[in-house]
CHARMM internal coordinates of N, CA and C (Angstrom, degrees):
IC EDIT
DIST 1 N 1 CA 1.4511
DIST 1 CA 1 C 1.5298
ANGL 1 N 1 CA 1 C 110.42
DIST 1 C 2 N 1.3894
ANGL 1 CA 1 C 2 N 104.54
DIHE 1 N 1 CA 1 C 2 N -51.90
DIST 2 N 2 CA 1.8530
ANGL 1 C 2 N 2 CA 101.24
DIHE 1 CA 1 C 2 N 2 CA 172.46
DIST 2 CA 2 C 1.5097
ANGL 2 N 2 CA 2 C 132.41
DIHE 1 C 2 N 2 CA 2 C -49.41
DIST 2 C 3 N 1.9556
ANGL 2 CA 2 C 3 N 98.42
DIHE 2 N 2 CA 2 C 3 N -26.43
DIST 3 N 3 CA 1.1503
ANGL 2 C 3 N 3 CA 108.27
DIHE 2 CA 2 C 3 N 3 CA 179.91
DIST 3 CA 3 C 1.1864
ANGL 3 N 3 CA 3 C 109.59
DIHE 2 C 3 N 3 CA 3 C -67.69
DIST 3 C 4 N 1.2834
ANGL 3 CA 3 C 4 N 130.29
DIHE 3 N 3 CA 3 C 4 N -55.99
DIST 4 N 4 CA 1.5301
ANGL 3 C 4 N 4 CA 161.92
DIHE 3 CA 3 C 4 N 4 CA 167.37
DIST 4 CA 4 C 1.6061
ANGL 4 N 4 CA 4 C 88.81
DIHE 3 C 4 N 4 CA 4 C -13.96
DIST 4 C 5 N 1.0820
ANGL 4 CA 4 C 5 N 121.12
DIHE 4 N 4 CA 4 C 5 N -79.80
DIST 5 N 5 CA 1.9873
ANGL 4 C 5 N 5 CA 148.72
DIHE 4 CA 4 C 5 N 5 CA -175.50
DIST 5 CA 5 C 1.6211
ANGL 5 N 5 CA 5 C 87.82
DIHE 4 C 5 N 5 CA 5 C -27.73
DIST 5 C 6 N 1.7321
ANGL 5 CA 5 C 6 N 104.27
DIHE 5 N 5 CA 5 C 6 N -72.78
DIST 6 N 6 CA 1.2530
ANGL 5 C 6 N 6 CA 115.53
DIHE 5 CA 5 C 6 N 6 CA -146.66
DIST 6 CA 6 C 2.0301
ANGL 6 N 6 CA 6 C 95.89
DIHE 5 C 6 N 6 CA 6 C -65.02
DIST 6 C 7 N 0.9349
ANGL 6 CA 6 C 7 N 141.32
DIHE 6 N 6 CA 6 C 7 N -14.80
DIST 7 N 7 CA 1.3417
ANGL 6 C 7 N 7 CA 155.34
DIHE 6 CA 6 C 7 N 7 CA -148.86
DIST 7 CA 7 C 1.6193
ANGL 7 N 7 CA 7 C 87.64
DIHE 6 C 7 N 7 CA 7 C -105.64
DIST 7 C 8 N 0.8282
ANGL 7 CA 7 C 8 N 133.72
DIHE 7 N 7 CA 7 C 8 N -46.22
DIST 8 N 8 CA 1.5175
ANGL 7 C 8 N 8 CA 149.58
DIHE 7 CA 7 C 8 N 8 CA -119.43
DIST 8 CA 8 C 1.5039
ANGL 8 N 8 CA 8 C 75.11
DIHE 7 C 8 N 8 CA 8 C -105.32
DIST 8 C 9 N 1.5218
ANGL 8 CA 8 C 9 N 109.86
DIHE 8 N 8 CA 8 C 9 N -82.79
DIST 9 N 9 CA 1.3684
ANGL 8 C 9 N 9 CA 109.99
DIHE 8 CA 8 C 9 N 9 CA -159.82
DIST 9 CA 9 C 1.7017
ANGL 9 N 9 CA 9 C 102.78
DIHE 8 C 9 N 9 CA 9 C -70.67
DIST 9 C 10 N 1.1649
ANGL 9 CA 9 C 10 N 125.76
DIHE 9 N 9 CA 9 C 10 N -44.04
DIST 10 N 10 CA 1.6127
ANGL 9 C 10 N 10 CA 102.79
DIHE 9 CA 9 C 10 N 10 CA 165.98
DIST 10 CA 10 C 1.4137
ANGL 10 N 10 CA 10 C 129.27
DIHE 9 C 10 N 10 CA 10 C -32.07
DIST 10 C 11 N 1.1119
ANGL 10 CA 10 C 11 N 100.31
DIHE 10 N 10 CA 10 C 11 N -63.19
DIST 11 N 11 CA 1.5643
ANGL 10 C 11 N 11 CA 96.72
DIHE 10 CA 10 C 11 N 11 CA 175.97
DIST 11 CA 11 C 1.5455
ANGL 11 N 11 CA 11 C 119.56
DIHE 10 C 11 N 11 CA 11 C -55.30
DIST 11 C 12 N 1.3081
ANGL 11 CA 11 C 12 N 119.87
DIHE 11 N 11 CA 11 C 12 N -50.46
DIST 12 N 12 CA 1.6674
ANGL 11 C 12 N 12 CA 113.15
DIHE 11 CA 11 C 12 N 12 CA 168.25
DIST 12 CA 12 C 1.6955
ANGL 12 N 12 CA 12 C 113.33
DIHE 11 C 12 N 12 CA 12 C -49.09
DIST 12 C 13 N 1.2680
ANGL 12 CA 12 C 13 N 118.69
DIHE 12 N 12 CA 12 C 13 N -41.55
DIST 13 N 13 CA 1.3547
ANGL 12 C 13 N 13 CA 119.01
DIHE 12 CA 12 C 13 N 13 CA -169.41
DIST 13 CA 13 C 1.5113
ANGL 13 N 13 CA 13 C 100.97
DIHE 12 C 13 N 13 CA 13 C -69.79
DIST 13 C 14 N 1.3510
ANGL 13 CA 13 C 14 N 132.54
DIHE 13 N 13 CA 13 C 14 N -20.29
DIST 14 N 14 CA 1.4671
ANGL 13 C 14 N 14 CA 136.14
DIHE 13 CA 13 C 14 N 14 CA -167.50
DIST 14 CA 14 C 1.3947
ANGL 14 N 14 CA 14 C 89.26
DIHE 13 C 14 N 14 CA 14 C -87.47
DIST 14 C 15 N 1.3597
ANGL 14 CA 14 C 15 N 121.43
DIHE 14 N 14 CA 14 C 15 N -64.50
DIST 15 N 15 CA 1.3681
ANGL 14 C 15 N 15 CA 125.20
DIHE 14 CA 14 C 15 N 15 CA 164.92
DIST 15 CA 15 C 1.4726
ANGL 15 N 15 CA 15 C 120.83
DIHE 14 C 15 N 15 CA 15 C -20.16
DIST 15 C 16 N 1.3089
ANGL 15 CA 15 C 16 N 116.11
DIHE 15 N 15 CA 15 C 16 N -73.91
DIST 16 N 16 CA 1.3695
ANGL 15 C 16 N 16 CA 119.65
DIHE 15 CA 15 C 16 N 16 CA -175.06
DIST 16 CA 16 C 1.8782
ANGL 16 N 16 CA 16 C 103.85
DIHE 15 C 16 N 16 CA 16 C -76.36
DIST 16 C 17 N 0.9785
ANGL 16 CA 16 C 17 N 146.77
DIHE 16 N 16 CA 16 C 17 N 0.05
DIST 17 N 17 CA 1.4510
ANGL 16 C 17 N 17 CA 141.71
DIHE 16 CA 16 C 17 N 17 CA 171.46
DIST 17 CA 17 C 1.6320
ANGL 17 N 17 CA 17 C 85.51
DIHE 16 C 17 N 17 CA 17 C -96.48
DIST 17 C 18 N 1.5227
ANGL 17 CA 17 C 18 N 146.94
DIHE 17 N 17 CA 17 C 18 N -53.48
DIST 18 N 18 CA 0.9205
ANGL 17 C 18 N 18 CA 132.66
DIHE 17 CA 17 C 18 N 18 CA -155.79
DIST 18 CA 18 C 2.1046
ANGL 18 N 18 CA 18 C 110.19
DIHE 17 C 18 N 18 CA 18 C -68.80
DIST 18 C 19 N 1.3947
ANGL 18 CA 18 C 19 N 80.06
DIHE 18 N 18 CA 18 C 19 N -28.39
DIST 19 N 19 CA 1.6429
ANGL 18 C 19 N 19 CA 96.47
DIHE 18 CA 18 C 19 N 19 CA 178.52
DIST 19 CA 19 C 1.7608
ANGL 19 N 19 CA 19 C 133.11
DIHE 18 C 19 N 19 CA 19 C -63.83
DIST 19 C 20 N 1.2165
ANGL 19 CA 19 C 20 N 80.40
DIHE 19 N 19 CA 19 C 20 N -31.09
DIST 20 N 20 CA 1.7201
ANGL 19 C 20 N 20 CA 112.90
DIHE 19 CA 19 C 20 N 20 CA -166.91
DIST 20 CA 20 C 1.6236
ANGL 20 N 20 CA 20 C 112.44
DIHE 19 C 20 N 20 CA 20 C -104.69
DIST 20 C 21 N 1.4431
ANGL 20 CA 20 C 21 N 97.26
DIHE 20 N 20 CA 20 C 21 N -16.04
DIST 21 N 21 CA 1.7353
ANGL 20 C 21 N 21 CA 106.03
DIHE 20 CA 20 C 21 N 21 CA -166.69
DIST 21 CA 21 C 1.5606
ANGL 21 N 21 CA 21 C 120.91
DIHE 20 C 21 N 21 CA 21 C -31.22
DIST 21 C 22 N 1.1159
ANGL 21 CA 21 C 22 N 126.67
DIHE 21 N 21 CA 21 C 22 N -49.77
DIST 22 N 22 CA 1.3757
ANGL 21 C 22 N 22 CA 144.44
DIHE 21 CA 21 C 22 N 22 CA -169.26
DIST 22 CA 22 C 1.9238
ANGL 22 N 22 CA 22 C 103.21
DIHE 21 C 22 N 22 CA 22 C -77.47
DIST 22 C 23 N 1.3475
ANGL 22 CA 22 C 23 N 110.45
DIHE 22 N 22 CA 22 C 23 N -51.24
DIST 23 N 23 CA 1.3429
ANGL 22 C 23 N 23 CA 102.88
DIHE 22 CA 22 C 23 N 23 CA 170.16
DIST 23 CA 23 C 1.5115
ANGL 23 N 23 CA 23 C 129.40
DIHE 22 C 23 N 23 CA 23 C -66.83
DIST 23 C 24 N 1.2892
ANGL 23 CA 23 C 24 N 108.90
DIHE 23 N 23 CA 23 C 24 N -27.68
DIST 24 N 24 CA 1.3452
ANGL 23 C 24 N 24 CA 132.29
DIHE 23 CA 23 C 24 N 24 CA 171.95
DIST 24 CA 24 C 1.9502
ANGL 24 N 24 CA 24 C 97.58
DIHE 23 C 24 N 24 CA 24 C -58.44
DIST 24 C 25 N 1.0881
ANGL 24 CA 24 C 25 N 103.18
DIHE 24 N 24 CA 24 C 25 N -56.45
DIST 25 N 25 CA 2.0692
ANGL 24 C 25 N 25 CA 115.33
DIHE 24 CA 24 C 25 N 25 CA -159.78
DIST 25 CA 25 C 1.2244
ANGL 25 N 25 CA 25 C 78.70
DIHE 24 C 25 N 25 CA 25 C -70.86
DIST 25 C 26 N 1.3291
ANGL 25 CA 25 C 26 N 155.47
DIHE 25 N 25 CA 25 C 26 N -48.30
DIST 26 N 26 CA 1.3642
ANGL 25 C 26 N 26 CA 163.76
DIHE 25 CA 25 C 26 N 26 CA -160.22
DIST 26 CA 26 C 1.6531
ANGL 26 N 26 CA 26 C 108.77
DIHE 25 C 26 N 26 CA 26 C -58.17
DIST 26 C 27 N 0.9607
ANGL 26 CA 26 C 27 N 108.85
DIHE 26 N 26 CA 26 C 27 N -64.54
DIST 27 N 27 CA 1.4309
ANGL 26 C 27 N 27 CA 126.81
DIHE 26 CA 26 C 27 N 27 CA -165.94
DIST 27 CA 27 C 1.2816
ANGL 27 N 27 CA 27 C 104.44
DIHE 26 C 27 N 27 CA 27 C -87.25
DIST 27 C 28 N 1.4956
ANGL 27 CA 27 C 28 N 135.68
DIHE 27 N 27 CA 27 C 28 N -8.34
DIST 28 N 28 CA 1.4305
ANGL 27 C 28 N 28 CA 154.11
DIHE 27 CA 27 C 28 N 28 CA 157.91
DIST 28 CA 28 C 1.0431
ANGL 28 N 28 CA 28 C 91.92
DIHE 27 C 28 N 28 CA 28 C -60.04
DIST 28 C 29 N 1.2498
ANGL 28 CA 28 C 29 N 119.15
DIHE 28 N 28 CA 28 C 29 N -85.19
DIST 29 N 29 CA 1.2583
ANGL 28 C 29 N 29 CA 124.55
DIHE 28 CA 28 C 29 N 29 CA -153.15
DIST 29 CA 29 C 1.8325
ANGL 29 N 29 CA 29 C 140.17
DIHE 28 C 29 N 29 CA 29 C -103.31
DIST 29 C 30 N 1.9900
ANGL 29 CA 29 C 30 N 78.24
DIHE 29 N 29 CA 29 C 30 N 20.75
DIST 30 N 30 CA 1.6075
ANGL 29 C 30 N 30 CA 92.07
DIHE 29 CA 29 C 30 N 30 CA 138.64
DIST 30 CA 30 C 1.4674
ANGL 30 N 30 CA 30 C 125.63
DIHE 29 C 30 N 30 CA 30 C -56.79
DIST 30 C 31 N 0.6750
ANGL 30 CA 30 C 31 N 117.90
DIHE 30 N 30 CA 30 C 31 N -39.63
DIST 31 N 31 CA 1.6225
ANGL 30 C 31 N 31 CA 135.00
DIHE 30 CA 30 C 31 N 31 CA 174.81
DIST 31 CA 31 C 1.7160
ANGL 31 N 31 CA 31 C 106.49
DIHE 30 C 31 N 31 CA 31 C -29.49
DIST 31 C 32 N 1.0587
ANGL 31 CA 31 C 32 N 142.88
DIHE 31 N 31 CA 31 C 32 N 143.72
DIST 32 N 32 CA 1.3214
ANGL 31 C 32 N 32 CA 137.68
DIHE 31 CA 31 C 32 N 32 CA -166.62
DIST 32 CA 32 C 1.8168
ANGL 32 N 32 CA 32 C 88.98
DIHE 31 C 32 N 32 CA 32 C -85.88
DIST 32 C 33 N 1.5891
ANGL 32 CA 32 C 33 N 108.17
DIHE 32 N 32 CA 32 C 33 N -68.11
DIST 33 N 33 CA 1.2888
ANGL 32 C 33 N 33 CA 123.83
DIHE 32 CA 32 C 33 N 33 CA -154.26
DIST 33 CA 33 C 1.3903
ANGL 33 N 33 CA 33 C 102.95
DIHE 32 C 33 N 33 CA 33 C -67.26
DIST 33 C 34 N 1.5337
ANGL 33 CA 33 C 34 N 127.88
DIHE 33 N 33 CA 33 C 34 N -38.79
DIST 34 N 34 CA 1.2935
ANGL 33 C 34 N 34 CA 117.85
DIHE 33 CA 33 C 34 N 34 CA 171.68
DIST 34 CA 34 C 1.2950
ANGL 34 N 34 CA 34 C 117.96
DIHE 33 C 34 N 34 CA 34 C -50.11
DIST 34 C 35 N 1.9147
ANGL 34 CA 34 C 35 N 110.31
DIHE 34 N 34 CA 34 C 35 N -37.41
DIST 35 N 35 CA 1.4531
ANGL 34 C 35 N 35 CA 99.58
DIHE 34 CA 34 C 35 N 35 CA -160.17
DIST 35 CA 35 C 1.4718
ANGL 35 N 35 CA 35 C 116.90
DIHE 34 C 35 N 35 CA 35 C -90.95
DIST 35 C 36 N 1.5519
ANGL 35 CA 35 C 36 N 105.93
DIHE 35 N 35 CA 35 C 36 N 3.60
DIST 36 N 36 CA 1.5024
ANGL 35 C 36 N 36 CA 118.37
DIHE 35 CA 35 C 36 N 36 CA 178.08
DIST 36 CA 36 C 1.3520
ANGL 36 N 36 CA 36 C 94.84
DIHE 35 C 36 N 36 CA 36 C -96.93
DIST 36 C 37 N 1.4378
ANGL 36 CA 36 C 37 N 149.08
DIHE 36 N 36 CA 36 C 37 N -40.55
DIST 37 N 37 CA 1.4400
ANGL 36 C 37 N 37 CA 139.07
DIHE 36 CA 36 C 37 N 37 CA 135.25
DIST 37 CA 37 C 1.3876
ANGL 37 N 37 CA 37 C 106.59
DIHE 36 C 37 N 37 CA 37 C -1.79
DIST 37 C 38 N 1.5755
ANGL 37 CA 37 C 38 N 115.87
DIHE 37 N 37 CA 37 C 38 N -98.29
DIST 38 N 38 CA 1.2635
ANGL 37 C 38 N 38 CA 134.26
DIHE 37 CA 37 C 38 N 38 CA -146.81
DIST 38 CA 38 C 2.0472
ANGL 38 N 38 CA 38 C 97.50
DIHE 37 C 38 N 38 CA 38 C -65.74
DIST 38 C 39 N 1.2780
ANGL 38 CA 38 C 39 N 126.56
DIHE 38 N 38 CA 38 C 39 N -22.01
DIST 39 N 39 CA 1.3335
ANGL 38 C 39 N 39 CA 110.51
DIHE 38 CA 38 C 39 N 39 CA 172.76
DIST 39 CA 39 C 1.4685
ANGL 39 N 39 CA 39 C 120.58
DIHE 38 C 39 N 39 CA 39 C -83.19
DIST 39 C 40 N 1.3445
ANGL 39 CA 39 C 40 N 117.56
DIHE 39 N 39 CA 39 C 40 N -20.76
DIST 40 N 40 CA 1.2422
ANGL 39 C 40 N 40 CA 144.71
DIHE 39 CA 39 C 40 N 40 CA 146.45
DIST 40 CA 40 C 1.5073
ANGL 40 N 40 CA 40 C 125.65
DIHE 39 C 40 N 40 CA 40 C 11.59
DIST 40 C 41 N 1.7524
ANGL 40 CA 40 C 41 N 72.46
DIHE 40 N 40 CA 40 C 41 N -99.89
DIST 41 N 41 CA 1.2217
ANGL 40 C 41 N 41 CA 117.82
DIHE 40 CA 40 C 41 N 41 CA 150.29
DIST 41 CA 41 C 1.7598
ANGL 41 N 41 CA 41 C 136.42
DIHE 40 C 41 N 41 CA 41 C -41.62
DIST 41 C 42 N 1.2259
ANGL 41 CA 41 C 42 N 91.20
DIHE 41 N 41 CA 41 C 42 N -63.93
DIST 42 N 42 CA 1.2136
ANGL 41 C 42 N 42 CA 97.35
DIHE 41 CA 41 C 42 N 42 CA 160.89
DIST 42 CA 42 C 1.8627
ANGL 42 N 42 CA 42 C 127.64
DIHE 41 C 42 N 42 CA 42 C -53.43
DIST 42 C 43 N 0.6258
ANGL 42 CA 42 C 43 N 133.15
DIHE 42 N 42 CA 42 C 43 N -83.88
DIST 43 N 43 CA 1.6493
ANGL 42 C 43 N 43 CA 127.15
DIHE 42 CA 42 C 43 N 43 CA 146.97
DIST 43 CA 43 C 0.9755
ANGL 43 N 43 CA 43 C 130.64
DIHE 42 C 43 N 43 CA 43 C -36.61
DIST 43 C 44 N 1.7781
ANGL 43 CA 43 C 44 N 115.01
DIHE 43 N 43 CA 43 C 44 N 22.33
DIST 44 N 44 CA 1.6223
ANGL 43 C 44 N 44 CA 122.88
DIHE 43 CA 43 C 44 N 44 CA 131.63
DIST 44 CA 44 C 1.6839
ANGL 44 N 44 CA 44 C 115.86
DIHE 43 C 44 N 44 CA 44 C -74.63
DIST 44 C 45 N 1.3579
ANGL 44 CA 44 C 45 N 115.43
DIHE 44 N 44 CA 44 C 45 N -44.87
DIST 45 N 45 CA 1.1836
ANGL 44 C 45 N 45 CA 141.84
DIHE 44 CA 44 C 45 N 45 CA 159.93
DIST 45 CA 45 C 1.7513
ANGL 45 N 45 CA 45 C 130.65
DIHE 44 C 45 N 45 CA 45 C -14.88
DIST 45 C 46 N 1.4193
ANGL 45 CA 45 C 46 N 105.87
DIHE 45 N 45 CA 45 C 46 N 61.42
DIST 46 N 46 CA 1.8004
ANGL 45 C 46 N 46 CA 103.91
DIHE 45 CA 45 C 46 N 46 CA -146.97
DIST 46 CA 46 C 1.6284
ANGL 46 N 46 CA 46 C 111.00
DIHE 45 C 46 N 46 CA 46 C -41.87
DIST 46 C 47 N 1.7360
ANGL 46 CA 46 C 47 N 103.35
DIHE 46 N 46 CA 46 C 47 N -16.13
DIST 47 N 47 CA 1.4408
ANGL 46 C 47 N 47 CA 115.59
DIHE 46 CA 46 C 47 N 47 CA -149.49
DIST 47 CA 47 C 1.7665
ANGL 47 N 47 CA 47 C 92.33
DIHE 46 C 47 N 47 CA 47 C -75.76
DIST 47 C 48 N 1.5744
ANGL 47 CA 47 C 48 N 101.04
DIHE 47 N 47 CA 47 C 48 N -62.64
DIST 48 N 48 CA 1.5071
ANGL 47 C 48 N 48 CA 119.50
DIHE 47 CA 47 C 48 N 48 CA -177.08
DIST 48 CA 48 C 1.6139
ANGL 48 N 48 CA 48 C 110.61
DIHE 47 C 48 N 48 CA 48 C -32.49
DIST 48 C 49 N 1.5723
ANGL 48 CA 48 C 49 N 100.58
DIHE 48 N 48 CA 48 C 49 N -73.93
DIST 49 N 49 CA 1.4237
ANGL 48 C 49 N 49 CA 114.41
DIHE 48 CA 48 C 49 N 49 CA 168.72
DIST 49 CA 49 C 1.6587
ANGL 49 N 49 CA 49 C 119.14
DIHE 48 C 49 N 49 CA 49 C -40.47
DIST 49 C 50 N 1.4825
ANGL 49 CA 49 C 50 N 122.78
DIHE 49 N 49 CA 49 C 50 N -59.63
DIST 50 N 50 CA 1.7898
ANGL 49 C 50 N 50 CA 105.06
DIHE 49 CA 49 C 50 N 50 CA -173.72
DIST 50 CA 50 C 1.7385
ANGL 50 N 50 CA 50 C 107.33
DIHE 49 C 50 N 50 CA 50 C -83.00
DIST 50 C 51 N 1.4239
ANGL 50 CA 50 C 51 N 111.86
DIHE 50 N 50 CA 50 C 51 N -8.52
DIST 51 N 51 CA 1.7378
ANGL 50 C 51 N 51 CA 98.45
DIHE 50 CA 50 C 51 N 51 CA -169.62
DIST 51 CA 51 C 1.8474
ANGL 51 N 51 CA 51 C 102.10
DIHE 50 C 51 N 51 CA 51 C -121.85
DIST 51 C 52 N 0.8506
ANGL 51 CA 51 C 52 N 118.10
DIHE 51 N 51 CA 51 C 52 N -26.86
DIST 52 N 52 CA 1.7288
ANGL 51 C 52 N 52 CA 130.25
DIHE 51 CA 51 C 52 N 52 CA -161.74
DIST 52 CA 52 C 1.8915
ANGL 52 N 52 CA 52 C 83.22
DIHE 51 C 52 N 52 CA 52 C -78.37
DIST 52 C 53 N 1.6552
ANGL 52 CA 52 C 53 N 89.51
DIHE 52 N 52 CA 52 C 53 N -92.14
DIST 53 N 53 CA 1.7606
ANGL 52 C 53 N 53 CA 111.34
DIHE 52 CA 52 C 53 N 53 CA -171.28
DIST 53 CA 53 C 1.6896
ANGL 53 N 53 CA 53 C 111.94
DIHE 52 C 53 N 53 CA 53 C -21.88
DIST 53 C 54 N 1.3719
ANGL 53 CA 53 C 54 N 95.37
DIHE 53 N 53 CA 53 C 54 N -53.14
DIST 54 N 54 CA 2.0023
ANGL 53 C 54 N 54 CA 95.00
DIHE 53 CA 53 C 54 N 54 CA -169.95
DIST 54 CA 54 C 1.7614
ANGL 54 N 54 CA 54 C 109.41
DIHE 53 C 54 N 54 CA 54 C -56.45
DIST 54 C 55 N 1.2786
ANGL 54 CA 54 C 55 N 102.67
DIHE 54 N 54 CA 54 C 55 N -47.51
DIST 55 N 55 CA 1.3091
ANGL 54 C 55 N 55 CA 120.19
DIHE 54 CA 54 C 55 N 55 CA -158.84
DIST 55 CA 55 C 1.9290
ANGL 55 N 55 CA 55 C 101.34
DIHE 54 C 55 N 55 CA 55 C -82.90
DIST 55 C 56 N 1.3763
ANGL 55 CA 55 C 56 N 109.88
DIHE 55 N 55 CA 55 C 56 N -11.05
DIST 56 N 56 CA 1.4558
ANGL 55 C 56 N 56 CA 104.83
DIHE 55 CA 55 C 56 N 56 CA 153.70
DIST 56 CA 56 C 1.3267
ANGL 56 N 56 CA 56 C 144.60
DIHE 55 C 56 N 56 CA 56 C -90.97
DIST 56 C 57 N 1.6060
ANGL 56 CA 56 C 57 N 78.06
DIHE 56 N 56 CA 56 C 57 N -27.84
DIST 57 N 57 CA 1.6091
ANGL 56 C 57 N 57 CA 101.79
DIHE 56 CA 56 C 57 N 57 CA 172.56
DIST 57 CA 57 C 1.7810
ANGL 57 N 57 CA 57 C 109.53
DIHE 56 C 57 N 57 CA 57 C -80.05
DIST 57 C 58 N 1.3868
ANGL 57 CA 57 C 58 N 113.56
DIHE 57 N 57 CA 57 C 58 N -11.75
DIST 58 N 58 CA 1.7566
ANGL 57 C 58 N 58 CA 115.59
DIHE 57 CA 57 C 58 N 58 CA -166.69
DIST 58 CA 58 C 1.3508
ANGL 58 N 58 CA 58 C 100.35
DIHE 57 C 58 N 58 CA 58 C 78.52
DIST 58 C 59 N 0.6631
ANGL 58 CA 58 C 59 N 140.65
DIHE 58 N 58 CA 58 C 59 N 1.70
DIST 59 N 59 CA 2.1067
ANGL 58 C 59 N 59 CA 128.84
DIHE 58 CA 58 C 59 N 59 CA 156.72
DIST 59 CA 59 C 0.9374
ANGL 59 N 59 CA 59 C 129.62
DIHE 58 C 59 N 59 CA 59 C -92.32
DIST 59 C 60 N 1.5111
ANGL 59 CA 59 C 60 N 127.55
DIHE 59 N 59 CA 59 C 60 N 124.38
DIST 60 N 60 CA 1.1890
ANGL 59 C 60 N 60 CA 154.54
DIHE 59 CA 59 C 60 N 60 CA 171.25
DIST 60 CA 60 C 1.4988
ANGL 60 N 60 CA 60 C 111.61
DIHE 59 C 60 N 60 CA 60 C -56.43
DIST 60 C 61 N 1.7454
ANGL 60 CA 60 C 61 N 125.88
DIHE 60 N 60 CA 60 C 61 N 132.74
DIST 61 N 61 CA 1.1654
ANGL 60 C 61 N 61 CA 132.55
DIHE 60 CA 60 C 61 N 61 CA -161.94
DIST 61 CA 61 C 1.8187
ANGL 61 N 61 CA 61 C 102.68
DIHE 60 C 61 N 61 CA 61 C -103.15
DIST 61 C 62 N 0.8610
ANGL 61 CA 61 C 62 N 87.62
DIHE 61 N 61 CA 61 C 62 N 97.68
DIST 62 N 62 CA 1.7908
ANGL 61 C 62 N 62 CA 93.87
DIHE 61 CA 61 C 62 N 62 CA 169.03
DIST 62 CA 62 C 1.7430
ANGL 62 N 62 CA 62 C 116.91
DIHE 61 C 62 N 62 CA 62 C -47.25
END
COOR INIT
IC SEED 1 N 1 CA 1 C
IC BUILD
């Protein structure tokens, strides 16, 4: 039966993080230091940096 519980609320909690995702990353990363973290990071990312960045910024990658 506990197992049952513990199953129960996993799945809702996957549910509601899958639901919320963007407001959740949002409200993270109000945060100054997270969000200088998370860009960081991100522009380790060879992928982010040559295909994401150009095409947000409008520049074409030589």
């Amino acid at each position: 039966m506990r197992m049952l519980i513990w199953l129960a609320l996993l799945i809702v909690g996957a549910v509601m993080i899958n639901r919320y995702k963007y407001k959740i990353l949002n409200g993270i990363l109000t945060v100054d230091v997270l969000r200088k973290v998370a860009v960081s990071w991100s522009m380790r990312v060879p992928y982010v940096r040559e295909k994401i960045l150009p095409s947000i910024l409008g520049r074409s990658t030589l």
